[in-house]
C-alpha positions as CSV (number, residue, x, y, z in Angstrom):
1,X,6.7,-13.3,19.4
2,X,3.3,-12.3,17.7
3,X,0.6,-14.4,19.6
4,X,-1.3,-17.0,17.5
5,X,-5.0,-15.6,16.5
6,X,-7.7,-17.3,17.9
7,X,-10.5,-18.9,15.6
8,X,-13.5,-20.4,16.1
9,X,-15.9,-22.9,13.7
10,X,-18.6,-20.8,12.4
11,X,-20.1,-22.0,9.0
12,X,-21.0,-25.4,8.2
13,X,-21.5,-26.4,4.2
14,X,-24.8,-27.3,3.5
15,X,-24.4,-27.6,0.1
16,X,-21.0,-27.0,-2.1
17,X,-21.9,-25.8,-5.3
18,X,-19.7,-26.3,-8.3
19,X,-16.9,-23.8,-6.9
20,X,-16.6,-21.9,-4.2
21,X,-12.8,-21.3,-3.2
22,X,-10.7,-19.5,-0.4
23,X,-8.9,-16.6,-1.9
24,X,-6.1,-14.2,0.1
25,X,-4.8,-11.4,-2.1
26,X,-2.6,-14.3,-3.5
27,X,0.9,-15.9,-3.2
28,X,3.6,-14.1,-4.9
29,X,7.5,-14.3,-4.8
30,X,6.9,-18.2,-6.0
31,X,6.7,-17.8,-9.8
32,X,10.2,-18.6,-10.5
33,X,9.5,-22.1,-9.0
34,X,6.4,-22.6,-11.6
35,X,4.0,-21.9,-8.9
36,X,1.2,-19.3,-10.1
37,X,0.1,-17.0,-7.7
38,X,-3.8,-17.6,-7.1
39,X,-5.9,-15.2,-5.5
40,X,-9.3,-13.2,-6.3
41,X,-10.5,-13.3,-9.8
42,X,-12.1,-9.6,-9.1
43,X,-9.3,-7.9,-7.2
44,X,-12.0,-4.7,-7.2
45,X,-14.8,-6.7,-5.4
46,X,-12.9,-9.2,-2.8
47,X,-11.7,-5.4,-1.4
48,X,-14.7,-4.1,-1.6
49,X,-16.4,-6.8,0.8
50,X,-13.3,-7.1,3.0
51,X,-13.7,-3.5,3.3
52,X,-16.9,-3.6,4.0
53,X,-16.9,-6.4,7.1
54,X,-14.7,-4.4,8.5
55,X,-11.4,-6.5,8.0
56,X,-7.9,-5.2,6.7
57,X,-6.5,-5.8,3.0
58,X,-5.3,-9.5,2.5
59,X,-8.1,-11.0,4.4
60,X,-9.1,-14.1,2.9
61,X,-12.9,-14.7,1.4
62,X,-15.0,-16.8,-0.2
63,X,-14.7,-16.6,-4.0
64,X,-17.8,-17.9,-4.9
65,X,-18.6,-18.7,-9.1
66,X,-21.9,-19.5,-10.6
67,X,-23.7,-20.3,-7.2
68,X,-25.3,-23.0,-5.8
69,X,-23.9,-22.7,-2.5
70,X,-25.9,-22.6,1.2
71,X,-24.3,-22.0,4.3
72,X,-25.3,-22.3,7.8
73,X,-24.3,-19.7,10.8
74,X,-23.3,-21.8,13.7
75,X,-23.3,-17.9,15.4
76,X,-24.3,-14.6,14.7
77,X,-21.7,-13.6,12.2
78,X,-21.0,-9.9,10.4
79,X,-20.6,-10.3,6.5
80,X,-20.4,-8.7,3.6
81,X,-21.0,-10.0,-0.3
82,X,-19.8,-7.8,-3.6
83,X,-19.2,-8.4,-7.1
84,X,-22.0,-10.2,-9.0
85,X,-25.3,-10.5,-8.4
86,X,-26.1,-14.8,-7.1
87,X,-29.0,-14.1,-6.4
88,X,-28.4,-14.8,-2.4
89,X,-30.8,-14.9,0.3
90,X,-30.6,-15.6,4.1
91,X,-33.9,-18.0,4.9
92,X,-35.3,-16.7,1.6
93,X,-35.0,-12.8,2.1
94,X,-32.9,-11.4,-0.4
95,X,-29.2,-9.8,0.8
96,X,-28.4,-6.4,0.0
97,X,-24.9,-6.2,-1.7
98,X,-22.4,-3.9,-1.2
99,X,-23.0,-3.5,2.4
100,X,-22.2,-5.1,6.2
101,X,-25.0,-7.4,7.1
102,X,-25.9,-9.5,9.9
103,X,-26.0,-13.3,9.4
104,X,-27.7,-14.9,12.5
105,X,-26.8,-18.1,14.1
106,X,-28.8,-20.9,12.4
107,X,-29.8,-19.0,9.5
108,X,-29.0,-20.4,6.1
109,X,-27.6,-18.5,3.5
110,X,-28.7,-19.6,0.0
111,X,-25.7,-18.4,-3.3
112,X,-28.3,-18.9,-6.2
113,X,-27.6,-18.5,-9.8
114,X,-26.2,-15.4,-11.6
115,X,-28.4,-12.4,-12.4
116,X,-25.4,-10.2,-13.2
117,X,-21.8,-10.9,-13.3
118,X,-20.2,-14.7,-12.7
119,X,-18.4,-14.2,-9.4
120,X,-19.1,-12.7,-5.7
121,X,-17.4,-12.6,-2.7
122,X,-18.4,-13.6,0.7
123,X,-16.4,-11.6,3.3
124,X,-16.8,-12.5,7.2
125,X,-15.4,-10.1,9.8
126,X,-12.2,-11.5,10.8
127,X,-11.6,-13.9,8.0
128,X,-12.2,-17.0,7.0
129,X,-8.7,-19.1,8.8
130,X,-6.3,-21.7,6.9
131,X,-2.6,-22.5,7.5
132,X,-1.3,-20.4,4.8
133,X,0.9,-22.3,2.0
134,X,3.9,-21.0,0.7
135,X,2.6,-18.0,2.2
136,X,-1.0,-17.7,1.8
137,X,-3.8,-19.4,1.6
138,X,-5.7,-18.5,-2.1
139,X,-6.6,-21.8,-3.3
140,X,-5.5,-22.8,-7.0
141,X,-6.6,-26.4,-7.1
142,X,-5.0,-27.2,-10.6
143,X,-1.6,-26.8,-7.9
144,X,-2.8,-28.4,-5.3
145,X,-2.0,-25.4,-3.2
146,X,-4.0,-23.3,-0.4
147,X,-7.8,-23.4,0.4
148,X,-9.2,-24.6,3.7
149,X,-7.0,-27.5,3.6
150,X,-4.0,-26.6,2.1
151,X,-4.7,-29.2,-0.5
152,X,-6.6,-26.3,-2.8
153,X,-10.0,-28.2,-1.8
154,X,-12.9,-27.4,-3.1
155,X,-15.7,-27.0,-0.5
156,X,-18.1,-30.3,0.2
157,X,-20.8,-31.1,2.0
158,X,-20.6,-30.9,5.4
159,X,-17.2,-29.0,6.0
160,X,-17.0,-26.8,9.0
161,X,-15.2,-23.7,7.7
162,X,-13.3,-21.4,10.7
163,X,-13.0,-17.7,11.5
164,X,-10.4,-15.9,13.2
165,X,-12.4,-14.5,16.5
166,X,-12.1,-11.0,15.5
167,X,-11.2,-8.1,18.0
168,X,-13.7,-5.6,19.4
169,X,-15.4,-3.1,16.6
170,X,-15.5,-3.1,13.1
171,X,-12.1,-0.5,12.0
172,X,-13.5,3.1,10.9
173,X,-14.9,3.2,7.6
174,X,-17.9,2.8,5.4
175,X,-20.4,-0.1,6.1
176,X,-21.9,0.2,2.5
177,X,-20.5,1.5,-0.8
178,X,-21.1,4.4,-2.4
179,X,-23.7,4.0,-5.6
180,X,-20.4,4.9,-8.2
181,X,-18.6,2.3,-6.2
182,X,-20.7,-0.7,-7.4
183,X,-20.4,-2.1,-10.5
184,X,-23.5,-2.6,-13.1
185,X,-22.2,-6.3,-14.9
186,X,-24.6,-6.4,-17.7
187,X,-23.1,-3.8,-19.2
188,X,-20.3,-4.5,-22.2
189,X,-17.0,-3.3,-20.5
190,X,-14.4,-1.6,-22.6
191,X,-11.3,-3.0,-21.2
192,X,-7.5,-1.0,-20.6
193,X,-4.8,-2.7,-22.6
194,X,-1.1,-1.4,-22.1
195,X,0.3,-2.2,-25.5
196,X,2.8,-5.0,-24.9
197,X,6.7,-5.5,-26.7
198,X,5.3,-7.4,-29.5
199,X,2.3,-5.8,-30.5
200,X,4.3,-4.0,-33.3
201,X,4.6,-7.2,-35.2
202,X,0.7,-7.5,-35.8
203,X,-0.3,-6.5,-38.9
204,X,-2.5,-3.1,-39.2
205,X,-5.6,-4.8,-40.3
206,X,-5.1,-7.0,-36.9
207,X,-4.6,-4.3,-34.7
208,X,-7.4,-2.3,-36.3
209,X,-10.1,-5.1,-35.6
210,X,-8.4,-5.8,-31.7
211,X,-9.6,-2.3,-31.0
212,X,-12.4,-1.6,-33.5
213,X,-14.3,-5.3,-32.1
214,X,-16.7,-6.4,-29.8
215,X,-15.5,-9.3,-28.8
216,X,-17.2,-12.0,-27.5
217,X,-16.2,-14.2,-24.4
218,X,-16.1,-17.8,-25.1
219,X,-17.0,-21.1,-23.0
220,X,-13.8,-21.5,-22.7
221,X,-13.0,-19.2,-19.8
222,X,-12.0,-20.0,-16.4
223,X,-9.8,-18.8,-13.7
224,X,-6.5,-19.5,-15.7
225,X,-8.1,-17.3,-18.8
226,X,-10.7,-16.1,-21.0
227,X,-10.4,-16.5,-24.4
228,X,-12.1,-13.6,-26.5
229,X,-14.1,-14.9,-30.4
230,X,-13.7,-12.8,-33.0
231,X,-11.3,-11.8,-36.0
232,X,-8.5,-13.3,-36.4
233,X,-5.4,-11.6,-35.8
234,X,-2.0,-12.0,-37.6
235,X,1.1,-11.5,-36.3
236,X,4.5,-11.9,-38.0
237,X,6.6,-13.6,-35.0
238,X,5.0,-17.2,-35.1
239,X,6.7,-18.2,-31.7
240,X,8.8,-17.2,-28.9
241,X,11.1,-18.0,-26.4
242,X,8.9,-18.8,-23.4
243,X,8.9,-15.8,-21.3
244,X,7.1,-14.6,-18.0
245,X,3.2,-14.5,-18.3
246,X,2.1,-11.3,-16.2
247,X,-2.0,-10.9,-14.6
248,X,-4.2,-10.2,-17.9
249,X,-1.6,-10.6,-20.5
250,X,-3.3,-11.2,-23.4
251,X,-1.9,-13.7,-25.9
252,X,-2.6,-14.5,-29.3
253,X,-2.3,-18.1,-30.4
254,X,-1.9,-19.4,-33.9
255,X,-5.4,-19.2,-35.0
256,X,-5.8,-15.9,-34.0
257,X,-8.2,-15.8,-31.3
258,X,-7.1,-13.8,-28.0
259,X,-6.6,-14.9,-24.5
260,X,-6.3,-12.6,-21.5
261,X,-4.8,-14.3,-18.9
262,X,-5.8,-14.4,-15.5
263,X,-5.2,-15.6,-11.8
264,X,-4.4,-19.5,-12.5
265,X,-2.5,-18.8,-15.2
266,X,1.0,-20.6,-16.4
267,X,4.0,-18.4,-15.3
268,X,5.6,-18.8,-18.3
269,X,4.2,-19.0,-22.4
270,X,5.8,-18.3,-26.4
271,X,2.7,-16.8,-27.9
272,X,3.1,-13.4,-29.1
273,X,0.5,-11.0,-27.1
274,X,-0.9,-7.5,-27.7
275,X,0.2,-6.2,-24.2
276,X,-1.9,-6.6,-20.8
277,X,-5.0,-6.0,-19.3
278,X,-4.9,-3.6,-16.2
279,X,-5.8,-5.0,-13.2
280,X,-8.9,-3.4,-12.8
281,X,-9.9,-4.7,-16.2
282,X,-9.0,-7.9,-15.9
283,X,-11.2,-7.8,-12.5
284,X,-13.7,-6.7,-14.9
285,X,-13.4,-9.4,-17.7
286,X,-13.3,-12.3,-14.7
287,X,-17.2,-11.3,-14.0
288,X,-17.9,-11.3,-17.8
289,X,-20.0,-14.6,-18.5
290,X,-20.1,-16.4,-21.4
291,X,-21.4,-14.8,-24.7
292,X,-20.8,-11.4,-23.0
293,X,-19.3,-8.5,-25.5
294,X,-16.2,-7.0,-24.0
295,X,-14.1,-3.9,-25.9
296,X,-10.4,-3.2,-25.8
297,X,-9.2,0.1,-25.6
298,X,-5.5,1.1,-25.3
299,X,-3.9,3.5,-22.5
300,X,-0.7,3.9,-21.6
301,X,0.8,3.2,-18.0
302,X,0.6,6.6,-17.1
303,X,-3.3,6.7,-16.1
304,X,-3.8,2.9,-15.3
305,X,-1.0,3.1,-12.9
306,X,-2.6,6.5,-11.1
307,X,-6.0,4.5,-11.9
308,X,-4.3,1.7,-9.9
309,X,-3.1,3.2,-7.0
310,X,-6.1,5.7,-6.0
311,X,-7.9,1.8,-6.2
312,X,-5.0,0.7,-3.7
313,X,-4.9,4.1,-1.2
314,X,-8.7,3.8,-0.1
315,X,-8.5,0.1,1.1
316,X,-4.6,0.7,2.2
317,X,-3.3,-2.5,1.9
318,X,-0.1,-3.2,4.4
């Protein structure tokens, strides 16, 4: 029998913010019970930190969105934050990104506002520890499922958030990522679609202006999706049999406007869609903030897939 990790209370919530939630790399094998599967908006930068503090792949972290969070140490802790630019500080001193840092008992750590990008991620060495449900811990809270409590919880004030105690050194590896490694968010991202089984049935003007736009991301956008502005496409199939909704399926509703589907998404839909976002892009679009331009570009699965798994052999998940 594997014995039960030891964890310890190390943060206290000094303020919540609008939403900060616990993601693990997700909860799969459920979606044939209607259960979605959760996990890190930005697959690319929740590894990246995890990495980083020294933890192995699936190590849950703090997806943080927007800002407005502050922490307390209750001890000296090792962290690391990636993806978009909060703004954070510890007692008012700005924190590099992209690298291990020490976060000292008592000091407060302050998640701001965006500067560049919509979500970062706040990894601790040794994890953040929940009782996983249904076999993680990401927190959907549309579900009710995962987080802190198991409840899928957002964060309030005063909560004592736990770490597993984690075991001697940091593993081997790089405590701060290479410049190419981190990503520039203000720039427009041209996205990777794999052309999907219905994307025939669109008419040529409509699949002309889905790769020839910049499209613009809406207010509407969210962990479930993001809906792009733009032309309106046509396609000849006005509905289908509901069918299995994959990570960045984009779909194309009746009036015409797409939406790239993310994390929180249903597990099942009868729009027609243009194919599917890699997962890389669809990292890429969930930092995209309102208003942003975004292009789509079509590959096939040959080069996302190698793309794909170079992205998976450095961090070597189990």
């Amino acid at each position: 029998m594997t014995a039960q990790r030891k964890t310890e209370t190390a943060i206290r919530v000094h303020r919540a913010g609008p939403l900060a939630l616990l993601q693990d790399r997700g909860r799969f094998g459920v979606r044939h019970l209607g259960v979605t599967q959760g996990g890190p908006a930005d697959l690319y930068s929740w590894a990246w930190a995890n990495y980083l503090a020294g933890n192995p792949w699936g190590t849950a972290s703090l997806e943080i969105t927007f800002g407005g969070l502050q922490l307390i140490a209750e001890r000296d802790l090792d962290i690391a934050i990636a993806g978009a630019d909060l703004g954070a500080t510890l007692d008012g001193q700005p924190v590099p990104l992209w690298q291990r840092v020490t976060w000292k008992e008592g000091q407060k750590l302050v998640v701001a506002s965006p500067v560049s990008g919509l979500r970062a991620y706040l990894s601790v060495r040794g994890g953040f520890a929940a009782e996983p449900v249904m076999g993680s811990v990401a927190c959907v809270s549309r579900e009710q499922l995962g987080g802190f409590d198991g409840w899928g919880s957002k964060l309030a004030e005063g909560d004592q958030l736990a770490i597993y105690i984690p075991y001697g050194e940091p593993a081997a590896g790089m405590s701060e990522a290479p410049d190419l490694a981190r990503k520039d968010f203000r720039e427009a991202p041209v996205l990777e679609l794999l052309p999907g089984a219905q994307i025939g049935e669109f008419t040529g003007r409509s699949l002309y202006d889905a790769f020839n736009t910049r499209w613009r991301v809406d207010d509407r956008a969210d962990r479930m999706g993001v809906r792009l502005l733009g032309p309106k496409l046509h396609c000849r199939i006005a509905s289908l049999i509901s069918e299995g909704i994959n990570l960045g399926g984009v779909q194309v509703p009746p009036d015409g406007q797409p939406i790239a589907l993310l994390n929180d998404r249903q597990t099942i839909g009868g729009y027609p869609r243009l194919g599917a976002l890699s997962p890389l892009s669809a990292s890429r679009l969930a930092q995209c903030l309102p208003g942003q331009e975004v292009r789509l570009v079509a590959r096939g699965s040959g080069p996302v897939l190698r793309e794909y798994r170079d992205f998976l052999e450095l961090f070597k998940p189990s």
